[in-house]
BATI-752504 format. One record per residue (C-alpha): z, x, y; residue number from 1. Coordinates in pm, 1 decimal, decimal comma, padded with zeros to 6 digits, always signed. Example, Ala and Ser with C-alpha at 12.3 -4.5 7.8 and 13.67 -1.06 7.14 Angstrom:
% residues 2
> pz_px_py_i
> +00780,0_+01230,0_-00450,0_1
> +00714,0_+01367,0_-00106,0_2
This chain:
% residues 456
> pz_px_py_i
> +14424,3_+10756,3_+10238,7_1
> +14167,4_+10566,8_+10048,8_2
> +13915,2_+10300,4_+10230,8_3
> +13971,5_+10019,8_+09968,2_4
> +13609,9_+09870,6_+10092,4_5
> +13385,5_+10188,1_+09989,7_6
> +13614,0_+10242,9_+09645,8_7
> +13401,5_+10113,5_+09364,3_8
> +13534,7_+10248,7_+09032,4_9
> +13921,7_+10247,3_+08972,5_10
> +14150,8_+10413,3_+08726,4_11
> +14460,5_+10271,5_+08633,2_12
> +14765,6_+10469,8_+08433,3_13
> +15016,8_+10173,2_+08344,1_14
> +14761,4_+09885,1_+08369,8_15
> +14916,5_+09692,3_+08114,4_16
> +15264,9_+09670,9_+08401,1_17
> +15229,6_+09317,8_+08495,4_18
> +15213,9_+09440,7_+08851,6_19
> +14915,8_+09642,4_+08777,0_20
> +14744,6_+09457,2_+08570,6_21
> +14738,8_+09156,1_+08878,7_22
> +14586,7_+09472,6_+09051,1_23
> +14335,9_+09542,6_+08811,8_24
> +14249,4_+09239,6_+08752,1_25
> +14209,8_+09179,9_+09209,3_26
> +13949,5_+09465,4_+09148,3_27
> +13778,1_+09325,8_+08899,0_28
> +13730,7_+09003,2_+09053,3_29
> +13598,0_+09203,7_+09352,8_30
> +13289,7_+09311,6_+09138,7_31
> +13460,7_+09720,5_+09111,5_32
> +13445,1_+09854,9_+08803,5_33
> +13821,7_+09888,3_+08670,3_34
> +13945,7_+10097,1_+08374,3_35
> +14285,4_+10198,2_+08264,5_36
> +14543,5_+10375,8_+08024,3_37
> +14867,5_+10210,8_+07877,2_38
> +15090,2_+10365,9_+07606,5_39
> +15084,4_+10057,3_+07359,9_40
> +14878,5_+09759,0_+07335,3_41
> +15015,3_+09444,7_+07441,5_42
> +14880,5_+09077,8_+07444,1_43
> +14802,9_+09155,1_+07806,1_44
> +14605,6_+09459,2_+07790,8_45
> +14408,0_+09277,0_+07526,9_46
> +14302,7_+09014,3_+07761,0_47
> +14217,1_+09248,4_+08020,5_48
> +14001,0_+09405,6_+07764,9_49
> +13863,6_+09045,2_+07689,6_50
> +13800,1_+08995,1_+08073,9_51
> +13570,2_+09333,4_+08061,6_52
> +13830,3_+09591,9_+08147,2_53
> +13826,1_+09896,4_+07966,6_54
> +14188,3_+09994,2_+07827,2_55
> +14260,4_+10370,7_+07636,4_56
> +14592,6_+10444,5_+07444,2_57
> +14535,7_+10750,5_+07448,6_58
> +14701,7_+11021,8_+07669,0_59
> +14404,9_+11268,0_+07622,2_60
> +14187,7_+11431,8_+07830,6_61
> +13893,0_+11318,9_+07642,3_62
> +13937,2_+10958,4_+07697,1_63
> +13949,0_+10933,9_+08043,4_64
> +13703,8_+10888,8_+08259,2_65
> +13578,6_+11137,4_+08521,7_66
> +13365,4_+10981,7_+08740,8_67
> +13577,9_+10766,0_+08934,9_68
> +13702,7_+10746,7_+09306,2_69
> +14069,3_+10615,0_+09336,4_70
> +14369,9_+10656,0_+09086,6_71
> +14656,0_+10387,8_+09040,6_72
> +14935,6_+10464,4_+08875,5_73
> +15285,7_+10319,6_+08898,0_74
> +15608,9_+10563,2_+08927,6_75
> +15745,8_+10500,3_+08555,6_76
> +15487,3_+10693,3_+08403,6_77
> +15606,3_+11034,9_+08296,7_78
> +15553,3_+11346,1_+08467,7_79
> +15445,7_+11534,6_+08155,4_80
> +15130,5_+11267,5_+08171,3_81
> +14813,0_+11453,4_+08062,0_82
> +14558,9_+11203,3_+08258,1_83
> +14790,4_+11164,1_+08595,2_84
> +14824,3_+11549,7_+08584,0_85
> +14467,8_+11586,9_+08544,4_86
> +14348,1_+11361,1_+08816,1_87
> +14629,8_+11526,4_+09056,9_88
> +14499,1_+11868,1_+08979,0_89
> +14132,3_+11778,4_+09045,8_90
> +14212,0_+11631,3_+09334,3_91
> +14088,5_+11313,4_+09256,6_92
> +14256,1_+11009,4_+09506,4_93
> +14560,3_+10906,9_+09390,7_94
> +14766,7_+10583,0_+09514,8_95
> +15118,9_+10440,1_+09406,5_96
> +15086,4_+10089,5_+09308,3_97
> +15279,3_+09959,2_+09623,2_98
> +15044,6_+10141,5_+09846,8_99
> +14727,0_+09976,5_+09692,6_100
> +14937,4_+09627,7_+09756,4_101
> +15031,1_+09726,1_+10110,0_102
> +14652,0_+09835,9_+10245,1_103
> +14528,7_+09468,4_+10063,8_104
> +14781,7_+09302,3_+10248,6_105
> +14768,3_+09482,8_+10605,7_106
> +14550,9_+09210,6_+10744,4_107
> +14637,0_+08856,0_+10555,1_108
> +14942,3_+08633,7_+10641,9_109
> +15199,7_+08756,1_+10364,0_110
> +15463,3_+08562,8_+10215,4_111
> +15639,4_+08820,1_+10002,8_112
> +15947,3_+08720,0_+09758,4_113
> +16184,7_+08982,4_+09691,1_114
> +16527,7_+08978,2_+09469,4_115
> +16657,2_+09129,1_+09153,5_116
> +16638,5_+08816,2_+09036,6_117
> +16423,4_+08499,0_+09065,9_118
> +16129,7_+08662,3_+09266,2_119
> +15899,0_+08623,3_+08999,9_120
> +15989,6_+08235,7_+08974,8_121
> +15975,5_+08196,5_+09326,7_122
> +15629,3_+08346,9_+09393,9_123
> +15473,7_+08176,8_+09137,8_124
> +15581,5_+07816,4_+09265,6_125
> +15494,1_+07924,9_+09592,2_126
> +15145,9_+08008,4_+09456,6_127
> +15148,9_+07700,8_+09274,2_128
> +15214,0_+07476,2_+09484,0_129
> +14965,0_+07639,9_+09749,0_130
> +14703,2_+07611,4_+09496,9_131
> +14791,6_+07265,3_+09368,7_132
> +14765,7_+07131,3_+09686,0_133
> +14411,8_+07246,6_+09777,8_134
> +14545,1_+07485,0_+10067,9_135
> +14504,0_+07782,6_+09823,0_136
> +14615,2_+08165,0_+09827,5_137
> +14600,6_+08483,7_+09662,8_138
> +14857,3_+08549,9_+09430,2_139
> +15019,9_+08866,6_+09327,0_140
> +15219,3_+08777,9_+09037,9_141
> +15517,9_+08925,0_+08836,5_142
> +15451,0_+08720,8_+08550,7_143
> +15193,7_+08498,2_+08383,1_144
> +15179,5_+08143,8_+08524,1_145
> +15172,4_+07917,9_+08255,4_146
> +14965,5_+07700,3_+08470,3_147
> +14650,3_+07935,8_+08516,8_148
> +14754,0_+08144,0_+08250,1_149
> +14711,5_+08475,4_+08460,5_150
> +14926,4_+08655,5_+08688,0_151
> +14663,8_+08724,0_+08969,9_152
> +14379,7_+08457,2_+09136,3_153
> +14183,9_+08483,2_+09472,2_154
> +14140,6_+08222,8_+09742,9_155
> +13882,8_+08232,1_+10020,5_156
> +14176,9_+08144,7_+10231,5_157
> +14380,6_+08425,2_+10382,4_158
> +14696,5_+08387,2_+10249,1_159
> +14850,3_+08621,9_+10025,2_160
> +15144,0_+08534,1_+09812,4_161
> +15283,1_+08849,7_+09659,3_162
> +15627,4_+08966,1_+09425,1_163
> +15778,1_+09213,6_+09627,7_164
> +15937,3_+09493,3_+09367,2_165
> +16215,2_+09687,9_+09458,6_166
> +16176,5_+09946,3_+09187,1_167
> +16073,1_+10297,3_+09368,5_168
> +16133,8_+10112,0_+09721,6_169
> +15784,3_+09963,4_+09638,2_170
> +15831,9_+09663,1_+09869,7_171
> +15877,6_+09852,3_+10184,6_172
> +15478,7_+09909,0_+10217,7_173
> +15439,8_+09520,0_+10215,0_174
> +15394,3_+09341,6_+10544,9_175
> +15535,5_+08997,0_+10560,2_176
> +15524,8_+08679,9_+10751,1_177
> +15754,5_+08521,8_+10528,5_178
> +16036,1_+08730,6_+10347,5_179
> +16216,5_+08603,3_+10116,3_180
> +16518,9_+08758,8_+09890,0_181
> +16653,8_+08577,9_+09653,7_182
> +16956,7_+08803,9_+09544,8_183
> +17057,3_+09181,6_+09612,9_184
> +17271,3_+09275,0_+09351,0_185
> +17264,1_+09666,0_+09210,9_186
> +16953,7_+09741,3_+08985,3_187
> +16722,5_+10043,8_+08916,4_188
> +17031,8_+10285,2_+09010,5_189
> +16851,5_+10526,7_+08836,2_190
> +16631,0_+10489,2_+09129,5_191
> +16853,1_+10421,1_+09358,5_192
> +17195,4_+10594,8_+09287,3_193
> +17457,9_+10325,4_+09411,3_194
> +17530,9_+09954,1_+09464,1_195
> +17488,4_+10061,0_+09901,6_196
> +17159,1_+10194,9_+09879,5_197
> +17024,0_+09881,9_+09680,5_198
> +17166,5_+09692,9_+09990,2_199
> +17034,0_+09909,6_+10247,7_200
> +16685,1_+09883,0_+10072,2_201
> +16680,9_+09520,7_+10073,6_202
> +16810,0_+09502,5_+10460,4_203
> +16530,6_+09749,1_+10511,8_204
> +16232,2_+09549,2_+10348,6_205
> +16385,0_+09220,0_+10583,4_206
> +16311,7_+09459,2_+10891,3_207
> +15924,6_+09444,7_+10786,8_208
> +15888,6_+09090,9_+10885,9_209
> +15589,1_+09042,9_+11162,8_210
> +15712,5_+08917,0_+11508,2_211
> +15715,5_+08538,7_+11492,1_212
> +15771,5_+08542,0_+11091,9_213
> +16041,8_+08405,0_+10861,3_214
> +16290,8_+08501,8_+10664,4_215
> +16425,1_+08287,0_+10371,2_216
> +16775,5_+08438,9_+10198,7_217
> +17011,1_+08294,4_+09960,4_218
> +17302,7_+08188,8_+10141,8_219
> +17565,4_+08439,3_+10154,7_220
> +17360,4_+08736,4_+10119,9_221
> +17516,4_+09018,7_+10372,7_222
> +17207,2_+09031,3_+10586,8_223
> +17184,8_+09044,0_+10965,7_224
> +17016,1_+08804,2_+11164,7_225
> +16672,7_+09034,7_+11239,4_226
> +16600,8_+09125,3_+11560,2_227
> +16335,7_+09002,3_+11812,9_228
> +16184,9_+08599,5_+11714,8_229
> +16233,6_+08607,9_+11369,5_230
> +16355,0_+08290,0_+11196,5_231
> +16616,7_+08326,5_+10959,0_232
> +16684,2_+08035,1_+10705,7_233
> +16962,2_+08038,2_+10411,1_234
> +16896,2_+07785,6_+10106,8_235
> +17150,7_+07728,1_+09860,7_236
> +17182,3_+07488,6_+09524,0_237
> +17523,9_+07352,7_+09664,1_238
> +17668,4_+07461,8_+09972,1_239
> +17589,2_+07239,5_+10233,3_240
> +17679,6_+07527,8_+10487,5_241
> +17311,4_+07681,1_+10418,3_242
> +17009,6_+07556,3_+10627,4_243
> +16872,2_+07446,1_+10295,5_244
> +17034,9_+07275,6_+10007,7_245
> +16979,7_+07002,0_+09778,9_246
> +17160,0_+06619,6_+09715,5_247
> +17219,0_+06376,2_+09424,1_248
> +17107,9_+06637,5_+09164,0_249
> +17083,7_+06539,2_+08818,5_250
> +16894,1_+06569,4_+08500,7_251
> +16642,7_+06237,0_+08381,5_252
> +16487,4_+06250,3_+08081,0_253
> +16533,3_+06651,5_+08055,3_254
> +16419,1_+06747,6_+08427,3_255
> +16593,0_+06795,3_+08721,0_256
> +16542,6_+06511,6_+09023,6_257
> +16739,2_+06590,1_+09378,3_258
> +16662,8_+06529,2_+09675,5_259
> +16671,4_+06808,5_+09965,2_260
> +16833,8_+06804,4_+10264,5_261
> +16956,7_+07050,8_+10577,4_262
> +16821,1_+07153,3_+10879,1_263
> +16463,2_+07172,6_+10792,0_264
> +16429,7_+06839,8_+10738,4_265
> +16491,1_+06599,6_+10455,4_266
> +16286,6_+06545,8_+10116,1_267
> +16361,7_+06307,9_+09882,8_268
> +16301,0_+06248,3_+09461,8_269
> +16166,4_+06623,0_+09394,2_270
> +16141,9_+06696,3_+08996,6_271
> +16137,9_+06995,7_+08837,0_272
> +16043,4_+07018,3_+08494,5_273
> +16144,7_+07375,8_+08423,9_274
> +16491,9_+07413,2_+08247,3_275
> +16810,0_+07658,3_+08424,6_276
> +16998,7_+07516,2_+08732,2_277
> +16901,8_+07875,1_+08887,4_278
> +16513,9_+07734,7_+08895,6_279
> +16584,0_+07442,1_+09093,0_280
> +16762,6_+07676,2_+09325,6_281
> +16425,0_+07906,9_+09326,5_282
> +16252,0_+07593,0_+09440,3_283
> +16450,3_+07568,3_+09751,9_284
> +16329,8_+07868,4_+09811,7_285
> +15941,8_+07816,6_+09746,0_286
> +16002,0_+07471,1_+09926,9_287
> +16123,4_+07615,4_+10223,9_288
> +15863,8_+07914,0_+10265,4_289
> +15579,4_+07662,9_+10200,3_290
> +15731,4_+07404,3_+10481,0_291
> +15685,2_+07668,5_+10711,9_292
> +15351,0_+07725,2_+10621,8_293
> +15318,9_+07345,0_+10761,2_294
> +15288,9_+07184,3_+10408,8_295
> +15452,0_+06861,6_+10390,2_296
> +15649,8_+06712,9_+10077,6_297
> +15366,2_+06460,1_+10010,9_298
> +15202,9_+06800,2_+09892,9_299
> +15490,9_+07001,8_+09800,1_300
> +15603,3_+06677,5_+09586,4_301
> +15338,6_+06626,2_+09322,3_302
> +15300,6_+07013,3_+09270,8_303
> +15631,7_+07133,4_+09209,9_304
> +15618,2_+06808,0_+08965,0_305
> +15361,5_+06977,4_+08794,8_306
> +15490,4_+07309,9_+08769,8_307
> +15482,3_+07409,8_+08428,1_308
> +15677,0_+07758,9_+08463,4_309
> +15635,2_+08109,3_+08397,3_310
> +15585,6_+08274,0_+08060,2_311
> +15897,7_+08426,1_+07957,6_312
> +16115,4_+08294,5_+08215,9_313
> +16329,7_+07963,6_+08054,1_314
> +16029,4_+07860,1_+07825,7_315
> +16036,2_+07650,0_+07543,6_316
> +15842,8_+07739,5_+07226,3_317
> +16066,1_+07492,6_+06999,1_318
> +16191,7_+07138,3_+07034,8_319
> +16172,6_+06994,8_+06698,9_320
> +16286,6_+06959,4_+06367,3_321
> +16648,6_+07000,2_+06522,4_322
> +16580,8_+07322,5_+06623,2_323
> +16520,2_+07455,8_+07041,2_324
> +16387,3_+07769,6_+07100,1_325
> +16420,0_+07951,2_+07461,4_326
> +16280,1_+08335,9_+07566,2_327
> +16355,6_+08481,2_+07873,6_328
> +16283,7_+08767,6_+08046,5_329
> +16674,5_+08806,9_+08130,2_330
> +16763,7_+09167,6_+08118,8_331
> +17040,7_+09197,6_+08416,3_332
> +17396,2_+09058,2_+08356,1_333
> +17323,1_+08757,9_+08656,2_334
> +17020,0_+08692,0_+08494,5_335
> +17191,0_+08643,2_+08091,8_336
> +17503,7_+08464,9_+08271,2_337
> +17277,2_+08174,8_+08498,7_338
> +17051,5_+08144,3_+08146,2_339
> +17326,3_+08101,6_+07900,2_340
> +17487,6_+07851,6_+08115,3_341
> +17195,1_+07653,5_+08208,3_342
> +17101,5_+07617,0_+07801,5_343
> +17454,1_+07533,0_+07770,2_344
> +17452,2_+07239,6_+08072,1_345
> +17113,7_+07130,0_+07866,0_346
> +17215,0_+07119,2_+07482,8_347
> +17621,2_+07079,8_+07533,1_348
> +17694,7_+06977,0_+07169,4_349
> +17482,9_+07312,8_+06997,3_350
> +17558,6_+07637,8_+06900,8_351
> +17384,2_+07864,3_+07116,1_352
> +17268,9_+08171,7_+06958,6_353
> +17102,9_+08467,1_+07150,8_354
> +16912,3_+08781,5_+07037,7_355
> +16914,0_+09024,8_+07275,3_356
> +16755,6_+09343,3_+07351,9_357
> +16871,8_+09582,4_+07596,6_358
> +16596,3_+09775,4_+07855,6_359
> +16726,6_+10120,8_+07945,8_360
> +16962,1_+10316,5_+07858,2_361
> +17071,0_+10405,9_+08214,8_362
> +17067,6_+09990,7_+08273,0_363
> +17279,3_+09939,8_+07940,7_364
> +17527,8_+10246,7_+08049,3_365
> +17578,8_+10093,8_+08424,2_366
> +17632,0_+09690,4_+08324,6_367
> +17763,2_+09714,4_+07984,7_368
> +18068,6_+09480,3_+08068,9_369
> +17848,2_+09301,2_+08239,2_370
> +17587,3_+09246,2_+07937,8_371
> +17935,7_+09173,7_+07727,0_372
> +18089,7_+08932,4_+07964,4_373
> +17763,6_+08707,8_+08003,2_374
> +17684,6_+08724,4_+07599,5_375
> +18049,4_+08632,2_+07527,8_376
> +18001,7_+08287,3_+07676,2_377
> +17739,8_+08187,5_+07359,6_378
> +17842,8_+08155,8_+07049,9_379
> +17652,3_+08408,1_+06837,0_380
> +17478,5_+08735,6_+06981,1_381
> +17231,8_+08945,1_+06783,9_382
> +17187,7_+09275,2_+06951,2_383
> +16829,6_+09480,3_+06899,1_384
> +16829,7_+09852,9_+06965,3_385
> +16799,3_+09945,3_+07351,0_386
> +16440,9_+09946,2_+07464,0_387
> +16373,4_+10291,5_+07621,9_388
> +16088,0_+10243,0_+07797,7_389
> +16040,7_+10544,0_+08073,6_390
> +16369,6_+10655,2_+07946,0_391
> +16514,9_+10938,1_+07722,1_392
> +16827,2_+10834,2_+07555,9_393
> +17158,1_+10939,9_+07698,6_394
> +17410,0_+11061,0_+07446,7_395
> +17657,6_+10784,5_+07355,1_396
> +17523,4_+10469,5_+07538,5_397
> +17376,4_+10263,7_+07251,6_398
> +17373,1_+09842,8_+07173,9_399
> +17716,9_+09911,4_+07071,2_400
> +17799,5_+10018,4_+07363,5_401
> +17776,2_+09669,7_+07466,0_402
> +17903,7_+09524,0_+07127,0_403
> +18197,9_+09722,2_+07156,8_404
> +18328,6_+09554,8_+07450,7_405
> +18277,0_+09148,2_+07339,3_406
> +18525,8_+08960,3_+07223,7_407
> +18433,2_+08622,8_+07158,5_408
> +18132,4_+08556,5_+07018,0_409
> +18021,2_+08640,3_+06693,1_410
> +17820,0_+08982,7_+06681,7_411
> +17587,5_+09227,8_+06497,0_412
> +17306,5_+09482,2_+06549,0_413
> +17026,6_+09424,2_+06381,5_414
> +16658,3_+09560,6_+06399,1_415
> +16362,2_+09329,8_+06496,6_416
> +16268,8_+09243,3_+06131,8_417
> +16646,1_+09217,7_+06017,6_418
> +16680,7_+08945,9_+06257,1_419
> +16377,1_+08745,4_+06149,0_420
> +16518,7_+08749,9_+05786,8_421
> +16830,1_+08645,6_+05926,9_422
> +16705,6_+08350,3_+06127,6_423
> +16484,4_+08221,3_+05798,6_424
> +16822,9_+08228,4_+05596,2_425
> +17019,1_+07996,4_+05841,7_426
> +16718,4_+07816,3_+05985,3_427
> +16791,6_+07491,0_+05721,9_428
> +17172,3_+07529,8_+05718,2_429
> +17219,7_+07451,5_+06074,6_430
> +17051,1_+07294,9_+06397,5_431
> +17000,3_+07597,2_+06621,6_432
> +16992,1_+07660,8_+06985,4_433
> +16811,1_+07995,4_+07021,8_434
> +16761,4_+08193,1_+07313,1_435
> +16598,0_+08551,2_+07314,8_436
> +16628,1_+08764,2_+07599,6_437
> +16542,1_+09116,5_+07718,9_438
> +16266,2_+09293,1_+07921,6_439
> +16099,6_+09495,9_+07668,7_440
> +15933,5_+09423,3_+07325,0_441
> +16119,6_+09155,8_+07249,5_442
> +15846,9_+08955,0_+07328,8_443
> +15665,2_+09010,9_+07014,4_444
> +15946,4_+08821,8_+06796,7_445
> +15825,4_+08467,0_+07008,2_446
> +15557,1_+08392,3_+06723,8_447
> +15729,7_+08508,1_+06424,9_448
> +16058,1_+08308,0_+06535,1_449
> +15853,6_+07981,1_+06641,3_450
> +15701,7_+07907,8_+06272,6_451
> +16032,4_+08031,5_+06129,2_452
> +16233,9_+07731,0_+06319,9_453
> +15892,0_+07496,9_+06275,9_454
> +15917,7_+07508,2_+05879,4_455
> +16085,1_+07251,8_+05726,6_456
């Protein structure tokens, strides 16, 4: 295996994953010189390129480079992939994503956030509020802080703070101090097959806590106390049978203000000004790993106040003219279900409308009821094409596969462009709540749909 300290030039196939990309971007900042390859370009591979990162789109043998040491690729890129093949057949170093993550990581104190949902949330207040409160970490992101604007910084202190992905079992090279796992339900079963082995994978990375550590769960979760002198703490928005929960929660003024309470100890007039009920749950969580880090809530306090979120996860882009404006990255059933309702507790009295666009086809086959159930509770659902991204489609799973089975809210299919024209020929008929949702290139309707809803 590769000695990360004598690597000095690095290839990446996927940079533009925002996993990799934090990668690429650790390298960089280390003074190695980092290239990569990514299908399509994206506003993030242009601002590696901006930070002095080299980016092809070109699967060709005459665009990559040659002279370089270590390989990094992540498991969704094809196997037909000219450059991976290449480098495999010269027998060039090549490392999975996770195992980069796991050598930088063997010797700092870890506090590693797992979940199929809210892991990217937590780590990034975690990070935050580490940051914000001068004790400082590094931070291995699964989204852009809005913040810092980046999804990766360095810290002369030892500390890592790092998303721990479950796709391709990629969080079992990690080595944690502090776990924590946020939710377990079944994802990636094209990776993992069934609803048990999701489980067993998540009860597996909890068994990688160092002696002495922590482990923070959502309450409820069907893990095992781990063995030895680990700590094991539940948090929970409501249920005052978790070790963790919060008190007189309400909204002022838009944000959230509770107070937290439970066996940890109590913490009084925390605000969040992030929208979803779900987020001020996924503070517990960050609260609780950074108390055992010995922070105190005069520091946790005044930096969760200033949290300012995560790009694509509950942010606004409208609140004017009549008109709000939500994307999300929401592209499991959970996730659509806890952000419809939370823009629902928010704006009571508007229509909610949602455009969503589905990622797999294997993800749209396995929760299609699910998709349906959550989308029924808006009012008006616009569904894009499914997103293939690593996939091939699979004969007879479509959108409508998911349309079919709704029965409440209004519904169509409509491509990207069809829905623009449709949201410029309602936007001065009617006030509109808009969400858009969906993990794939959905993203690149934000600008386009924020001056539609901010002409008058």
């Amino acid at each position: 295996m590769a000695d990360l300290k004598n690597i000095h030039s690095i290839y990446f196939i996927g940079i533009g994953g925002i996993g990799m990309s934090a990668l690429a971007r650790y390298f960089r900042f280390h003074g190695k010189t980092v290239s990569g390859y990514d299908k399509t370009e994206t506003v993030l591979t242009r601002t590696l390129a901006e930070e002095g990162i080299h980016v092809s789109y070109i699967d060709d043998l005459s665009a990559i480079p040659k002279d370089i040491q270590l390989v990094v690729y992540t498991p969704a890129i094809p196997k037909d992939h000219k450059g991976l093949n290449y480098y495999r057949e010269h027998g060039y170093d090549l490392m999975k994503r996770s195992e980069v993550l796991g050598l930088i990581t063997e010797d700092s104190l870890n506090i590693c956030v797992a979940g199929t949902h809210g892991k990217t949330t937590i780590s990034t207040m975690i990070a935050h509020i580490l940051r914000d409160s001068g004790v400082g970490s590094n931070a291995f992101l699964g989204g852009i802080s809005v913040n810092y604007n980046t999804n990766f910084w360095s810290n002369e202190n030892n500390i890592c703070v790092v998303e721990a992905d479950e796709y391709d079992r990629s969080f079992l090279k990690l080595h944690p101090d502090i776990a924590v796992i946020s939710s377990m339900d079944p994802d990636h079963l094209d990776i993992y097959g069934t609803a048990e082995a999701v489980k067993e994978a998540f009860l597996a990375f909890s068994e990688k806590i160092k002696s002495g550590g922590t482990l923070v769960q959502k309450h409820g979760l069907p893990i095992p106390k781990p063995a030895g002198d680990i700590l094991q703490l539940s948090y929970h928005l409501t249920d005052h049978n978790a070790d963790v929960y919060t008190k007189n929660l309400h909204i002022r003024s838009g944000n959230y203000v509770f107070d937290v309470e439970g066996s940890e100890g109590k913490m009084e007039g925390v605000e969040l000004h992030v929208g979803g009920w779900h987020n001020v749950e996924n503070a517990l969580a960050a609260i609780t790993a950074c108390r055992k880090l010995g922070l105190s809530g005069e520091k946790i306090i005044p930096a969760l106040q200033n949290y300012k979120g995560v790009k694509r996860r509950f942010e606004y882009h409208v609140q004017s003219g009549g008109h709000v404006y939500i994307d999300d990255y929401a592209h499991h059933p959970r996730e659509l279900e806890a952000l419809i309702s939370s823009a629902r507790e928010l704006f009571p009295n508007r229509k909610l409308m949602v455009i969503f666009q589905p990622h797999l086809f294997s993800r749209t086959r396995d929760f299609a009821d699910g998709f349906a159930n959550a989308l029924d509770q808006s009012d008006e659902v616009i569904l894009l094409p499914v997103y293939p991204a690593r996939e091939f489609p699979i004969e007879g799973i479509s959108s409508a596969t998911i349309l079919d089975k709704m029965v409440r809210a209004e519904k169509q299919i409509l491509t990207k462009q069809e829905a623009l024209a449709y949201i410029a020929s309602i936007q001065k008929k009617e006030k509109i709540l808009l969400i858009t949702a969906g993990a794939g290139d959905i993203d690149e309707l934000v600008k386009p749909l924020t001056e539609i809803l901010k002409t008058k």
